[in-house]
Each structure stands twice: as structure tokens, then as C-alpha cells.
C-alpha positions in Angstrom: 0.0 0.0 0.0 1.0 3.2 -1.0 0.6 6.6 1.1 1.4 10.1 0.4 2.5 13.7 1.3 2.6 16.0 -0.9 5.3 19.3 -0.8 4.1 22.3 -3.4 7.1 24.5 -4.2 6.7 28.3 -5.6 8.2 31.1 -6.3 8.5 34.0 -4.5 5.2 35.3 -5.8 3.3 32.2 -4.1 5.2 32.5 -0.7 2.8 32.4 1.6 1.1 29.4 -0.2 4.9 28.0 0.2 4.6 28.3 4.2 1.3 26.8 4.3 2.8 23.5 2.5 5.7 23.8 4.8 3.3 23.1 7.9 2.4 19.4 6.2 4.9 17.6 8.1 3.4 14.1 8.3 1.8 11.4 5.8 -0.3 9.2 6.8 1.0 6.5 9.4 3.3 3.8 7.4 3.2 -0.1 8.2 7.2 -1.1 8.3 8.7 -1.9 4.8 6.1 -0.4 3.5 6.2 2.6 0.9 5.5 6.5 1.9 5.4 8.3 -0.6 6.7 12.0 -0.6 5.2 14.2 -3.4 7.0 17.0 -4.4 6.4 19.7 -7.7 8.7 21.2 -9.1 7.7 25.4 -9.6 8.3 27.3 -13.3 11.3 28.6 -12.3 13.2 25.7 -11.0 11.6 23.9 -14.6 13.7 27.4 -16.7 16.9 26.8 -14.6 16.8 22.8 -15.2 15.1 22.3 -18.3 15.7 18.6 -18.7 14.5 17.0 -14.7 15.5 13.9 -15.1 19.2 14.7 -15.7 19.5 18.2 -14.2 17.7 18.1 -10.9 19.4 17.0 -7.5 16.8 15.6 -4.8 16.8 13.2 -2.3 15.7 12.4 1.3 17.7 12.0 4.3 15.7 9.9 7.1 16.2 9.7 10.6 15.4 6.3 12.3 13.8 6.4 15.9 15.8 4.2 17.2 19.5 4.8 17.6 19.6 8.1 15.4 20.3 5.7 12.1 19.8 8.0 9.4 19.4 6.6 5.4 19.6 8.4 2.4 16.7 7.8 -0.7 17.1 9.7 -3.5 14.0 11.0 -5.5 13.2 10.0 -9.3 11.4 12.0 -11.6 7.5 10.6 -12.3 6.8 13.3 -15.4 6.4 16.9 -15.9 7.2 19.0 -12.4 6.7 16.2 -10.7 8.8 14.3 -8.4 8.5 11.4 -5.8 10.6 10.3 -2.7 9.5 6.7 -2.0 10.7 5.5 1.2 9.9 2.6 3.3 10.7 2.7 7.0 12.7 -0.1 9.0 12.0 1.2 12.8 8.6 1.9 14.4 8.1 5.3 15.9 9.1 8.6 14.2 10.9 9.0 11.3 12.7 13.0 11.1 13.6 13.5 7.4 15.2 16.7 5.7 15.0 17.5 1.2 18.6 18.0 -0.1 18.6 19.7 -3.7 20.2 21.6 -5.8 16.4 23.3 -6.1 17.3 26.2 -3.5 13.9 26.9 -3.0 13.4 23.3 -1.5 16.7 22.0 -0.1 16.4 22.1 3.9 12.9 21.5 4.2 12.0 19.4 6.9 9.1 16.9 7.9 8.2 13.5 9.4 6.0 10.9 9.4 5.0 7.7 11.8 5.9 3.9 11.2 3.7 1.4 12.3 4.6 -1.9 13.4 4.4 -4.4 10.2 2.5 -6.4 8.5 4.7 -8.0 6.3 8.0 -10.2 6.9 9.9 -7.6 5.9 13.1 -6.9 3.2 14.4 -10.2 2.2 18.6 -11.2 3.5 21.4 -13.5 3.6 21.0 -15.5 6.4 23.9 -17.8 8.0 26.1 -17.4 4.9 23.9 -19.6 2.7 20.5 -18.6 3.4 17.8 -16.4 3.3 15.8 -14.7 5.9 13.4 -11.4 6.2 14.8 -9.2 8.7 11.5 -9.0 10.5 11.2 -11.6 13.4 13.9 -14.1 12.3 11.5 -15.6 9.5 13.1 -18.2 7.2 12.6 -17.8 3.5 12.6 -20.5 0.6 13.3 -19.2 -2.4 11.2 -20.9 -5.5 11.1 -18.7 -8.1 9.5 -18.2 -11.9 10.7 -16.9 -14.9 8.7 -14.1 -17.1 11.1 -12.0 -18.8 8.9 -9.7 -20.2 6.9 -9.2 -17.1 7.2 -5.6 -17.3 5.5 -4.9 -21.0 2.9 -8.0 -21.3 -0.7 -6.8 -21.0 -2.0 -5.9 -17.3 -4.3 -8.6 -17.6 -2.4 -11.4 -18.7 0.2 -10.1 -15.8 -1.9 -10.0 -12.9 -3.8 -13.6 -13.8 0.1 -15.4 -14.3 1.0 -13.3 -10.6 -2.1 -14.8 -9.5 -1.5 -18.2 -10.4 1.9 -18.3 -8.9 0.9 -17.3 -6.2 -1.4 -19.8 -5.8 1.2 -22.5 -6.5 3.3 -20.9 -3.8 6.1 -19.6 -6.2 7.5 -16.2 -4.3 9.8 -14.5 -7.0 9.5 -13.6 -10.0 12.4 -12.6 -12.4 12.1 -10.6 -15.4 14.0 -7.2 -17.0 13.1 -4.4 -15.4 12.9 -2.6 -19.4 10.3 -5.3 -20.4 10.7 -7.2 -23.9 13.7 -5.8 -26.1 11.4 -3.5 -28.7 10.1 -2.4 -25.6 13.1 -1.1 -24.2 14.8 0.3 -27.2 11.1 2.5 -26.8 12.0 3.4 -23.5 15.5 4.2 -23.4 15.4 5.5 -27.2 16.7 8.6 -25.8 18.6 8.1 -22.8 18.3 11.3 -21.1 14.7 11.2 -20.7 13.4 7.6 -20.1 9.6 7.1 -21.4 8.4 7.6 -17.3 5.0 6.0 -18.7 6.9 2.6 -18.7 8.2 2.7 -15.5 4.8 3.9 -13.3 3.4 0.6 -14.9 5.9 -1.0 -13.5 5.9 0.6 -10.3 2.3 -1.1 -10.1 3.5 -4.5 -11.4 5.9 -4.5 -8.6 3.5 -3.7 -5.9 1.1 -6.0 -7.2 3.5 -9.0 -6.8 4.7 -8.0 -3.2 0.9 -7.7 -2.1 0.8 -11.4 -3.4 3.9 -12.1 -1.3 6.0 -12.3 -4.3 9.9 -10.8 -4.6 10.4 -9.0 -7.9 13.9 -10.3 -9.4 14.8 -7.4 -11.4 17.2 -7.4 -14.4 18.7 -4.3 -16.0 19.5 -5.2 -18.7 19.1 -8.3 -21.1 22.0 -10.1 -23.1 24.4 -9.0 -25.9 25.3 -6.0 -24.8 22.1 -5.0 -24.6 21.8 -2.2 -21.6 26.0 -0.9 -22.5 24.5 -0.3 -26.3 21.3 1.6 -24.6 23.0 3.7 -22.6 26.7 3.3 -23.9 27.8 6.9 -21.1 28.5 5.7 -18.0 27.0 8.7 -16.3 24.0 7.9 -18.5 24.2 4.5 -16.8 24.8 5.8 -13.1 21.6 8.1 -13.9 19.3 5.2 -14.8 20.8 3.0 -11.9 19.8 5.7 -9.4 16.4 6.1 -10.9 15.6 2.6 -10.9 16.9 2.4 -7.1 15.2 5.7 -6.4 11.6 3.9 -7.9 12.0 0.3 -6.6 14.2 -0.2 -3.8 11.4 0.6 -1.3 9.3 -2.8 -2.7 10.8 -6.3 -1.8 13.4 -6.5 -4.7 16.6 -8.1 -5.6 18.9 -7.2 -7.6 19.8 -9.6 -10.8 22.6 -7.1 -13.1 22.4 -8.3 -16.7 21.2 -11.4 -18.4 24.3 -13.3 -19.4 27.1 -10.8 -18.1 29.5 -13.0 -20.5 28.5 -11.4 -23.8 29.0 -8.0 -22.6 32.1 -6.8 -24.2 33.4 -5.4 -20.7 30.5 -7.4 -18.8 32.5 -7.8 -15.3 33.5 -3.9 -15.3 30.0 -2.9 -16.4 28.7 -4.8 -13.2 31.4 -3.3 -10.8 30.2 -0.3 -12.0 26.6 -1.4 -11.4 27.1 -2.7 -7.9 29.0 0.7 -7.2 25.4 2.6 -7.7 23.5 -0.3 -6.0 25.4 0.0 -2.9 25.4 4.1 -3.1 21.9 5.0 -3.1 20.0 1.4 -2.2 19.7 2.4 1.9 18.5 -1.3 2.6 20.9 -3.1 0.6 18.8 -5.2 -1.2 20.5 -8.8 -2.3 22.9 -8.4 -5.2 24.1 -10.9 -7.9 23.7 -11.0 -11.8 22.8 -13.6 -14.4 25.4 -15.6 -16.1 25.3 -18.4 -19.3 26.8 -20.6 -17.2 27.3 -18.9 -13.6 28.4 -15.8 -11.7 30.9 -17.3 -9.3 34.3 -15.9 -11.0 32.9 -12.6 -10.0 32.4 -13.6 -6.0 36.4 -12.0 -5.6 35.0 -8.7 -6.6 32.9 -8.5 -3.5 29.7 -7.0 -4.3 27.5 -10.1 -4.8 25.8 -11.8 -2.2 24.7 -14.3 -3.9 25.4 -16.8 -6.6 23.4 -17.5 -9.5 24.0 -20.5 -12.1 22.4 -21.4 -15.3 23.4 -24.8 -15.7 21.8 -28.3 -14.8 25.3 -29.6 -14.0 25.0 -31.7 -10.7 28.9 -31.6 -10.3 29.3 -27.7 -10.7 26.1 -27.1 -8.3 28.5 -29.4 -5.8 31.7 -28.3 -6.2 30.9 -24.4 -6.7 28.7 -25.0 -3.5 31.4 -26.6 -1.2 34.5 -23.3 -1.9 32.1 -20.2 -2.6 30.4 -19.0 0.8 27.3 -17.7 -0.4 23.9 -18.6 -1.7 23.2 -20.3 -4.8 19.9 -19.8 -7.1 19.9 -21.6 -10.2 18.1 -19.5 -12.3 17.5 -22.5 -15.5 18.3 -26.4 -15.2 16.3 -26.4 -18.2 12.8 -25.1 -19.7 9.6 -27.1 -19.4 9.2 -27.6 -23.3 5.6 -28.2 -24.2 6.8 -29.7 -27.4 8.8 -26.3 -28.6 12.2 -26.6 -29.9 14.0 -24.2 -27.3 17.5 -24.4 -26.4 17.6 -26.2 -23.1 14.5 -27.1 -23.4 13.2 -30.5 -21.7 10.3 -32.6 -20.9 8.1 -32.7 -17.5 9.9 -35.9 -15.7 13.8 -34.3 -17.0 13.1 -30.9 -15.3 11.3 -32.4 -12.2 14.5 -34.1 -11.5 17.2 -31.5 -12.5 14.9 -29.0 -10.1 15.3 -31.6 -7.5 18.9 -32.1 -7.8 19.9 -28.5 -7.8 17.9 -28.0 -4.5 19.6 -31.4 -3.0 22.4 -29.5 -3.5 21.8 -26.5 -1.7 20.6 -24.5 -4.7 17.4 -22.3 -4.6 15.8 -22.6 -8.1 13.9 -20.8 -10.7 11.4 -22.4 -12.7 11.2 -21.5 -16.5 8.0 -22.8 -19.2 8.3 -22.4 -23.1 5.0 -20.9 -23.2 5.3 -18.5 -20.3 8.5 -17.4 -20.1 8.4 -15.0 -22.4 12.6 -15.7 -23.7 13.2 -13.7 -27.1 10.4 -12.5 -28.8 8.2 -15.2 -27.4 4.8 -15.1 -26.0 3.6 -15.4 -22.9 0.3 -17.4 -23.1 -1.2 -17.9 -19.3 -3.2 -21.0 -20.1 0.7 -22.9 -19.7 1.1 -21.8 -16.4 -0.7 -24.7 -14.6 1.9 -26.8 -16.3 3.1 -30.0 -14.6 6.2 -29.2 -13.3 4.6 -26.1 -12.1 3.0 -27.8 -9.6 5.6 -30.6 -8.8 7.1 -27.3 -7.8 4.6 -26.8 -5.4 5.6 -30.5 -3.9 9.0 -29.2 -3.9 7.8 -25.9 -1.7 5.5 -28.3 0.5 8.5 -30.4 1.1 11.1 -28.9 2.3 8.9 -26.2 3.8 8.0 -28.5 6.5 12.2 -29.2 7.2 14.7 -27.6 9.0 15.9 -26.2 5.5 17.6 -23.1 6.5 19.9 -25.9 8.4 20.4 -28.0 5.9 23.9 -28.9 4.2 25.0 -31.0 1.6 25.8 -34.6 2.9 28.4 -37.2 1.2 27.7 -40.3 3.9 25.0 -42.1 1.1 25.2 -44.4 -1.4 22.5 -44.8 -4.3 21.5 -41.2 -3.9 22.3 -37.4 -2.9 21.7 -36.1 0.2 21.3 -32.9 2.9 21.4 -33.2 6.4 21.3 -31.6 9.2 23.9 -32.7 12.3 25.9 -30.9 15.0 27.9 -31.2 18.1 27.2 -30.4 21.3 30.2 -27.9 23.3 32.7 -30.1 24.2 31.5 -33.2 22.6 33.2 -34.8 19.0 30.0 -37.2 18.7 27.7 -36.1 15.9 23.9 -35.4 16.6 21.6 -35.8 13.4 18.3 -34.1 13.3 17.2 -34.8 9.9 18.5 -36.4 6.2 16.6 -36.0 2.9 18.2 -38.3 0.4 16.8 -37.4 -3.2 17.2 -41.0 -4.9 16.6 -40.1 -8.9 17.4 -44.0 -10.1 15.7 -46.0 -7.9 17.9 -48.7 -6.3 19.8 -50.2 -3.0 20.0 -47.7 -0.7 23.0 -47.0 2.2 23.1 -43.8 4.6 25.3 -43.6 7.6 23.8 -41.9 10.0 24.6 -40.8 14.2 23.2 -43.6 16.0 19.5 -42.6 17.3 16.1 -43.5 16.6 15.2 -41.9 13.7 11.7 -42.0 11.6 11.5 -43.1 8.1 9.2 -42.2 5.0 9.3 -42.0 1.6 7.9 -38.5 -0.5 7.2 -39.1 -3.9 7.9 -36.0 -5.7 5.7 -36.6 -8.7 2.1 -36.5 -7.0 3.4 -35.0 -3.6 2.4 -37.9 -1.5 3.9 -39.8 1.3 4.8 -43.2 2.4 5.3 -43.4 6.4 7.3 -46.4 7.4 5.7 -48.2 11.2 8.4 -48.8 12.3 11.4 -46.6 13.6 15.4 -47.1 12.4 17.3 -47.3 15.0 21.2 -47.6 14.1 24.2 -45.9 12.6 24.0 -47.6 8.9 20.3 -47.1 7.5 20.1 -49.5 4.1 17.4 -50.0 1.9 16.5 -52.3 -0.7 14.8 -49.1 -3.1 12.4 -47.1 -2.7 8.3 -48.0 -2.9 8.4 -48.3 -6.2 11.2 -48.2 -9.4 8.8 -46.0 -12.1 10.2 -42.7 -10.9 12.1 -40.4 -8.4 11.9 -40.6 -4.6 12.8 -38.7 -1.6 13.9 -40.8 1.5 13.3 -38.2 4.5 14.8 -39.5 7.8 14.3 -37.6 11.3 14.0 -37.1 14.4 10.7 -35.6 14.5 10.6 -34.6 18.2 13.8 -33.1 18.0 13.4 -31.5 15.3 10.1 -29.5 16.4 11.8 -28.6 19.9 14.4 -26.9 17.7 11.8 -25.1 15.9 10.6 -23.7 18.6 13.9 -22.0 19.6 14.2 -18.4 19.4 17.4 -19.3 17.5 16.4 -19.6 13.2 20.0 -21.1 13.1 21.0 -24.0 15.2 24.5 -23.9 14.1 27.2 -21.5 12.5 28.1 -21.9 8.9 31.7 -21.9 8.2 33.8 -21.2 5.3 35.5 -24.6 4.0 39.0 -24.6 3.6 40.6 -25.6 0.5 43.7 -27.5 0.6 46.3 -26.6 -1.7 49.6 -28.1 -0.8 50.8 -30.3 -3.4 52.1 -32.4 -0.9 48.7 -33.1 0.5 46.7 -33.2 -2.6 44.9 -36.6 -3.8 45.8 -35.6 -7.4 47.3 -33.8 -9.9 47.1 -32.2 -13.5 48.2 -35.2 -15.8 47.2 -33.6 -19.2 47.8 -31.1 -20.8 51.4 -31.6 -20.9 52.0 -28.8 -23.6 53.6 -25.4 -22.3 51.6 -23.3 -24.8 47.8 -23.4 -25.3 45.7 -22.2 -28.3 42.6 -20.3 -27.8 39.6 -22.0 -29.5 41.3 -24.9 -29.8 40.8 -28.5 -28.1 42.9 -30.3 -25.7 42.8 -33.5 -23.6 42.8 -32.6 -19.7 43.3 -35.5 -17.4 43.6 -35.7 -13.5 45.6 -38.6 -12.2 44.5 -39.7 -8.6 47.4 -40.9 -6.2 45.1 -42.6 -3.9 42.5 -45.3 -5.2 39.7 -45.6 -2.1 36.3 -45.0 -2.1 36.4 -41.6 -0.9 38.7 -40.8 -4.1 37.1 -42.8 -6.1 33.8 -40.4 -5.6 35.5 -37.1 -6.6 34.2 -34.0 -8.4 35.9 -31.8 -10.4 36.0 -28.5 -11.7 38.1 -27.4 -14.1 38.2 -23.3 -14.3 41.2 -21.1 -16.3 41.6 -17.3 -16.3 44.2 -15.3 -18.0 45.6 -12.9 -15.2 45.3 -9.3 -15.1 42.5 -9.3 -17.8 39.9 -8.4 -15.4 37.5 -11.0 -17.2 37.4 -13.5 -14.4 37.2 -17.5 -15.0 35.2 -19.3 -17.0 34.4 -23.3 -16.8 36.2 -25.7 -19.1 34.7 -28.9 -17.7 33.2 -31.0 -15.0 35.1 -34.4 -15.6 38.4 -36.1 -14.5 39.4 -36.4 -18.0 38.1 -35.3 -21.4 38.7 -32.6 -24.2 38.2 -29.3 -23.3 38.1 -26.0 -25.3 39.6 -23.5 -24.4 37.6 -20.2 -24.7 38.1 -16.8 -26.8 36.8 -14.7 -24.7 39.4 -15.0 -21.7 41.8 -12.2 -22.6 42.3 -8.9 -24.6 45.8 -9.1 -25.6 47.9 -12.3 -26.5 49.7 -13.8 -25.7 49.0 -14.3 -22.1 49.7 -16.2 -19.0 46.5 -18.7 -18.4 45.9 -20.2 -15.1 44.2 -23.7 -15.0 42.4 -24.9 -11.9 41.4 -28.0 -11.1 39.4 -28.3 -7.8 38.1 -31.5 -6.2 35.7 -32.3 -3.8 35.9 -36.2 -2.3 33.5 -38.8 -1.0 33.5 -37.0 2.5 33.2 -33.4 1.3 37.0 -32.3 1.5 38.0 -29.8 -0.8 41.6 -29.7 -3.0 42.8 -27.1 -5.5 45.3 -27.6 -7.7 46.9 -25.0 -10.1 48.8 -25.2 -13.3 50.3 -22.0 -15.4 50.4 -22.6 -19.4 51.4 -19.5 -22.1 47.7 -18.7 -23.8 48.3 -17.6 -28.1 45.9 -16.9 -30.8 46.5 -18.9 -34.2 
């Protein structure tokens, strides 16, 4: 809900009406997070000495919380004509003090305030624990499921509201989508870039607060692929301008913050988003979770230190594992694939293929996004609504239903199984080595024999079949430290084996603690001397770019726990400020080496190879080669 004040700025000639809008010093009371709008026109002669508003005019808000004197800064955007807005959603309860800065003389050091009332929401959405999510209100735990409708912003307010609707009724709670709408759209908006076509973006404002009245988190994207947003607004302060704007409109709604759409095919994609995040982190006062899509994934960029979370495009169960295990953060995987519907899509799949890729990304720590041919709206497709009560769409709402009910703001990737993949949650007590298990989900896509090694308690079994969202309860309780199983009900599809200990598990909910234990960084071991590998092939000094070569890994140890590594092969050139990109997910094979790594040859190219064993261990190892064109 939206509520107003409204400032009325003169000339000299109006004075008096001047001091009379000076005396409105309050809007309406505010619910926390929660947007107040502060109305402000602009008078003829502040229009004759800044003839262009958008670009000319200076104004922003500086607020004073209640509590502890904590004062944030929101800048204003111009909505049109004379008329500009200061939307601003308080954090604190009580009175909020704030004062106009601008270079309008006429209005810079006014004054007002305005009272917060307690909320009625969850709040701004966080990182919680280093890989989760949380609102800031009352310790509330959030699951990210998420949908995909790139043109969300431009499709027809009726088809928008009845998708939103449906969503929401499936339990999906973000939506992603470019903030410029469809790409003829946005070459309309931004066709001149020092006036934006304001009609687009007060539809949006509605869009946006339509989805967070439906509890949904708008995943906004600036700009889409190919160079799209650097060839629409090709000044950088054109771009810092539009950043600001776009913070100044949206950052009081539940947000995040998603860059550009495959940062790889930007010509200076990595600086563009440094650039980006700079703005973000300037004028966004309540720092609103920050990442940007990638063709493959975002996490060369995590050394720059402005994203705060990961996302991946990829259906690759080895990079979701190893990229999960030595980058702190949360992942979201924005596309393991598209539900089809019969289209011929790139990475496009049927039902029963994306049910399971959804399902192993999320075993693997990874919040997802769903995407549908016929709703996504990639390209200059269309959006047809009668697709979005698809079938995976609501085996998505199993998913939600599912872990929903866990401890999954606990819950960390567990390498004890055999015959599936698995999260758990365990702990130690102070002063005690011996492991207490709370809860294992064991996602079993192949149905077969079954082994889990688990802290000896008495635990209770059942079996979720992901397909129809039912359950199996098994009578009688495990008790032991090795739980085996012959398979799971039945072989014609996926399972999820979901061992607990149910009465622990609800005391700990009850806690006024949302994490029972710390996440920690993993360390990476790097010493040759220690490593359970090394780089076999290649054996060249000099590597061509474009070209193939074979890469091997050669294990010194032969056990189980080796014998159950993941890799990740990565190479950067050093000093190109490009960052990594993936070569390959496989002890061995023939890998290309991209053109895009550098921007002058030749050029020192580092080649990583990181492993993660059979108990979760990490290992690095590094290997220097001289990179040439032909």
C-alpha cells in the first residue's frame, strides 16, 4: 500500500502558499517496509533553470530512524512533468525526522516527518547464515522458489496479474524478469537516454506492488543479453543516472537485484557490473540482495565482493556441488532447463527431465527458478497464461510443501549415502566430538539399493514421492548408525527418502534461535604435498585459444572416498579483469579453451582443477600454461 505527502514549491510570488505546504509535516501512518510516498512539484522557475529534470535536478531524502539516530539516504526519481517522488519505506517503528537536499534552492532544507507502524509484512528479504535467506523481521526463514517471465514488465495488465495470480497460488515467491520489459520495448524506452519514457516505469511501479501484495519478490534485471543495456545507454554517467532512478523507484518494494542477463557477452561485462554494484550499494539504503545472471554462472565474480549471492544457469549436478562446497554464499539456479511443451528451445526439456534437474539442484543446496516455453516470455516469445498450470509447475509446489516442513535453513550437503544425494542436518554439542543428526533427505533419482550412515538414534522413516506430492510413512522406527534399503516403494520414478527425528526437530523449531549452528567457510587444501591428485594432461607449455585439448587428473590414492571425486576445471588469463570461466566437469576429457578470456595475446593462463571427495574435502590444484591466438 502506498501513502502520500505531498510538498508544493513556488516562487516567490506564491510565498505564503509556500509556508502553508511547509506546515504538512506528516503522511499518513506507514506499516514497516512499507512505501510512503513523498510528493514534491517542481515550480516554473526551478523547470527554466533545469530544463531537462530527469538529468539536471538533484533531490533526495535524508531519514532519521527512531531508534538509535540511524539516518538513510533515498534519492528521488522524476515521475513526469514538475513532478517528483521520494519513496521510502521505514525499518523502525516510531518517528521518522527527514530533511529534502537539492540543488532546487527553494526546497533544499525542508524538513518533515512521518510515523511507522509496526508491520505487516516479513519484511526486506537477506542472507541468512552465509547460505540462506531470511526477512529481517522476526527471524523468518525464506525458501526461495522462483518463476521466470522476462517480459513481465510490458505484457498486457491482464495477462500479468492472472500469471501473478497463479503463482501465487502455486506458492512460487519471486519472479524474475527485465526491469525494461521485452527488447522492442526497451529500445522504446531508453530511445533517448536522457529522458526515459516515465509511462513505462509507473506501470511497473504497479507491477511490482502488485507482486509483493501477493507475497511475491520481484527479481529485477537491467538489462538483457548481448550487450544490450552498454548499447542503450553506452555513457557511463548515463548508466549511473538510470541506476539511481531505478533504485530511487524500486528499492522501497521487496526486490533483488539480478545485473544483466548473461554478463559473459558484454564486451566489458565484469567492469559494467562493478560499475553497477557501485550505484547499487550508493543509493540502495537497505541493501537489497545483489548478484547478476550468467550463461553458465556468476561465481568468477564472488572475488570482486559486491554479490551476495550466486546465480547458475546450468543443470550440471557436479558444478552445483563443487561451486557450493568453496564459494560462501547462496546459490539460485536460475534455469536447469525449460519445461518444453513440445517447442524446440534451447535447453528445453520434458516434464519428468526438469522435475528431476529441479530436484537435484535443491539437493544440492541450490534455490531454483522455474522457466515454461510458453510463459517465459525468452526472445520475442509469447507469454500465453493457459501454460502456467503446467506440470512441473505444480511438482514445484511438492518441492515448496516439502522442504517447507524441514529444518531447510539448516540443511547442508551430505556425502555419507550411497545410491543417492543427500542434505542433512547434524551438529555437536560444546565439548562433545560425537555427531547429533536431526534430519536427512536423500533425493534417490534411479531408484535402487539404498546405504546412509547416520549418528546412532532413533530416527523415523518415509518415503515423499515427488511426482504427486504424496507420502509413504514407514511403522516402524530405524534405530542404528547404517540405515540401508532395498529401493524405494516403487522403481517408475524419483523418490525422496526423508529420515528424522521428529521430536527433535520441532523442539528446535521452537527455539528463538532460526540457526541452530554456525556456517563456516570450508577450507581448501592446496599443498601439493597433501593433494589426492594432480594435472596429468595437458602436458604442452603453450595453449591455443579456440582450440581442443585433452585434460586429465591422475588420482594418487585409489579408495572409495577418491574414487567419488568431483571436479571443476576453471582457467583465467591474469590481469584481464574478465574473471574464470568453466572448461569442464570431468576427471578427463577434451576441453576447449575459450576466446573470450583475454584482450591481448599472448597471455599467462591459469588452469584450476578443484576437487571435492567422497566425505566433502576440498583440493585445489593450479597449473600456469602460455595462452596464443593462431
Amino acid at each position: 500500500m502506498w501513502h502520500g505527502l505531498t510538498f508544493l514549491v513556488f516562487t516567490l510570488l506564491g510565498s505564503s502558499v509556500l509556508d502553508a505546504a511547509q506546515a504538512i509535516n506528516s503522511c499518513e501512518p506507514t506499516p514497516l517496509y512499507e512505501t510512503c510516498e513523498i510528493k514534491i512539484t517542481i515550480d516554473e522557475a526551478a523547470i527554466k533553470q533545469h530544463p531537462n529534470p530527469y538529468m539536471d535536478i538533484q533531490l533526495r531524502g535524508e531519514f532519521r530512524s527512531p531508534k538509535g539516530g540511524r539516518t538513510l539516504v533515498m534519492p528521488a526519481f522524476w515521475d513526469g512533468g514538475k513532478q517528483f517522488v521520494i519513496r521510502f519505506a521505514p525499518l523502525d517503528t516510531g518517528q521518522w525526522d527527514f530533511r529534502i537536499i537539492s540543488n532546487v534552492s527553494e526546497l533544499s532544507g525542508k524538513l518533515g516527518s512521518f510515523i511507522a507502524r509496526p508491520a505487516r509484512t516479513s519484511g526486506f528479504l537477506q542472507v541468512h547464515n552465509l547460505r540462506f535467506w531470511k526477512f529481517t523481521e522476526a527471524e523468518t526463514p525464506h525458501y526461495w522458489m522462483g518463476d521466470t517471465c522476462y517480459p513481465f514488465a510490458s505484457i498486457p495488465w491482464s495477462l500479468f496479474t492472472r500469471l501473478v495470480d497463479i503463482r501465487a497460488e502455486q506458492k512460487f515467491n519471486h519472479i524474475r524478469g527485465f526491469i525494461l520489459g521485452n527488447r522492442n520495448n526497451a529500445a522504446r524506452v531508453l530511445a533517448n537516454p536522457k529522458t526515459p519514457t516515465v509511462e513505462h516505469f509507473q506501470e511497473l511501479d504497479r507491477r511490482i506492488a502488485y507482486l509483493n501484495q501477493k507475497g511475491i519478490i520481484a527479481d529485477l534485471i537491467f538489462g538483457d543479453g548481448d550487450n544490450q543495456l552498454a548499447e542503450l545507454l553506452p555513457s557511463r554517467y548515463h548508466r549511473e543516472r538510470f541506476i539511481r532512478y531505478v533504485v530511487a523507484r524500486y528499492a522501497a518494494f521487496n526486490v533483488t537485484w539480478q545485473g544483466v542477463e548473461r554478463f559473459e557477452e558484454y564486451k566489458q561485462g565484469r567492469k559494467l557490473l562493478e560499475e553497477i554494484s557501485r550505484h547499487l550499494r550508493k543509493w540502495d539504503p537497505y541493501s537489497h540482495p545483489r548478484s547478476t545472471a550468467a550463461v553458465t554462472t556468476s561465481g568468477s565474480l564472488t572475488d570482486d565482493s559486491w554479490m551476495d549471492y550466486v546465480v547458475q544457469r546450468s543443470s550440471d549436478q557436479t558444478l552445483a556441488t563443487v561451486e557450493y562446497e568453496i564459494t560462501p554464499a547462496p546459490f539460485v539456479n536460475i534455469e536447469v532447463g525449460v519445461e518444453s511443451n513440445g517447442d524446440l528451445i534451447p535447453n528445453g526439456v520434458d516434464s519428468d527431465t526438469l522435475r528431476r534437474r529441479l530436484w537435484n539442484a535443491a539437493i544440492r543446496g541450490q534455490s531454483i527458478t522455474f522457466a515454461n516455453s510458453r510463459t517465459w516470455g525468452a526472445e520475442s516469445s509469447q507469454v500465453d497464461v493457459r501454460f502456467a498450470d503446467s506440470v512441473v509447475a505444480h511438482q514445484m509446489t511438492h518441492l515448496y510443501d516439502f522442504f517447507s516442513q524441514t529444518r531447510y535453513f539448516d540443511l547442508q550437503p551430505y556425502y555419507q549415502v550411497n545410491g543417492g544425494s543427500a542434505m542433512a542436518l547434524t551438529f555437536f554439542r560444546k565439548h562433545d566430538e560425537t555427531p547429533r543428526g536431526v534430519e536427512f533427505i536423500v533425493y534417490v533419482e534411479d531408484p535402487g539399493p539404498i546405504e546412509l550412515q547416520l549418528p546412532k538414534h532413533e530416527y523415523s522413516v518415509s518415503w515423499f514421492n515427488p511426482v504427486d506430492g504424496t507420502w509413504i510413512d514407514q511403522k516402524k522406527k530405524f534405530k542404528g548408525e547404517l540405515f540401508t534399503a532395498a529401493g524405494p516403494p516403487d522403481s517408475s520414478h524419483d523418490w525422496v527418502l526423508y529420515i528424522r527425528r521428529e521430536g527433535r526437530k520441532q523442539s528446535m523449531n521452537k527455539s528463538f534461535l532460526l540457526a541452530w549452528r554456525k556456517i563456516q567457510p570450508k577450507k581448501i587444501e592446496s599443498r601439493v604435498s597433501n593433494l589426492p591428485f594432480n594435472i596429468q594432461l595437458p602436458d604442452k607449455n603453450e595453449l591455443v585459444v579456440g582450440s581442443s585439448f585433452q585434460f586429465n587428473a591422475t588420482l594418487k590414492k585409489t579408495g572409495r572416498i577418491a574414487r567419488k571425486m568431483q571436479w571443476l576445471w576453471l582457467a583465467e588469463v591474469a590481469g584481464s579483469g574478465i574473471g574464470s570461466r568453466v572448461l569442464g566437469t570431468a576427471q578427463f576429457g577434451e576441453f576447449t579453451i575459450p576466446e573470450n578470456l583475454a584482450n591481448h595475446y599472448p597471455a599467462t593462463l591459469g588452469v584450476r582443477l578443484i576437487g571435492i571427495d567422497g566425505m566433502g574435502r576440498s583440493y585445489e590444484a593450479f597449473k600456469p600454461f602460455r595462452l596464443v591466438k593462431k
